[in-house]
N, C-alpha and C positions, 0 to 999 in steps of 0.2 A: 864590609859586610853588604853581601846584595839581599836583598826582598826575592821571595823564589816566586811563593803565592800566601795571599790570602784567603781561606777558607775556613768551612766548618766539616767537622766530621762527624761520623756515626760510630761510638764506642759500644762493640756487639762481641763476642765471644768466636774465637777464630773455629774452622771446621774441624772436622773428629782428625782429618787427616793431618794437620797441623802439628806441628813439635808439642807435645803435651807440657813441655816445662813454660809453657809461655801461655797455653790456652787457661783462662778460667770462665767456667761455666754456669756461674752466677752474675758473671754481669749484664746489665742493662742497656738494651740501648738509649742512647742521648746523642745530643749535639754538643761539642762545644769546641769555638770559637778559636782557631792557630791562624799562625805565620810559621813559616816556613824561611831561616835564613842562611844564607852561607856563604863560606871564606875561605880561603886558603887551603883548599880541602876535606873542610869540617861542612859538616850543617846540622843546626839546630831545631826544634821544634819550641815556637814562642804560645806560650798560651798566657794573657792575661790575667793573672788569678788578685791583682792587687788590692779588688774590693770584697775581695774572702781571706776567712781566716785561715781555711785549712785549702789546698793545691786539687783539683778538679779531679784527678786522677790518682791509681792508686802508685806505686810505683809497679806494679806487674801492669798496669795497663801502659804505665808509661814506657814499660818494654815491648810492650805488643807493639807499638804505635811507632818505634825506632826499629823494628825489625823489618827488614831491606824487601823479604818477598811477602809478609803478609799484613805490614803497616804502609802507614808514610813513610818510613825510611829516614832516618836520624844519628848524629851521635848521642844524641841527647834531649830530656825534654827542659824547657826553662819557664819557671810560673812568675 
């Protein structure tokens, strides 16, 4: 497993033109806190969530965020 990047992101609502099964229009923008890793053809999105109860994101954001042309690009997100 390699280290791609670390970074934070901006969780915001994709544009009207966007796939609508993947846009929601109540979210918020925030920041929070990934790595980016990957292997053998896989890469994952790592978000720290260990000193929470409940995972930073919903899972629709967590699609938004794996989705190749209007996220980071992922197979997955890991909390």
């Amino acid at each position: 497993l390699a280290l791609s990047s670390a970074s934070a992101f901006s969780v915001r609502p994709l544009s009207s033109t966007a796939n609508t099964s993947l846009r929601r229009t109540t979210l918020e923008a925030r920041k929070v806190a990934f790595s980016k890793y990957h292997g053998l053809g896989n890469d994952f999105i790592l978000i720290d969530d260990r000193d929470k109860s409940e995972p930073s994101l919903t899972p629709e954001e967590s699609a938004m965020l794996c989705h190749r042309n209007f996220g980071i690009g992922g197979d997955g997100v890991i909390f």
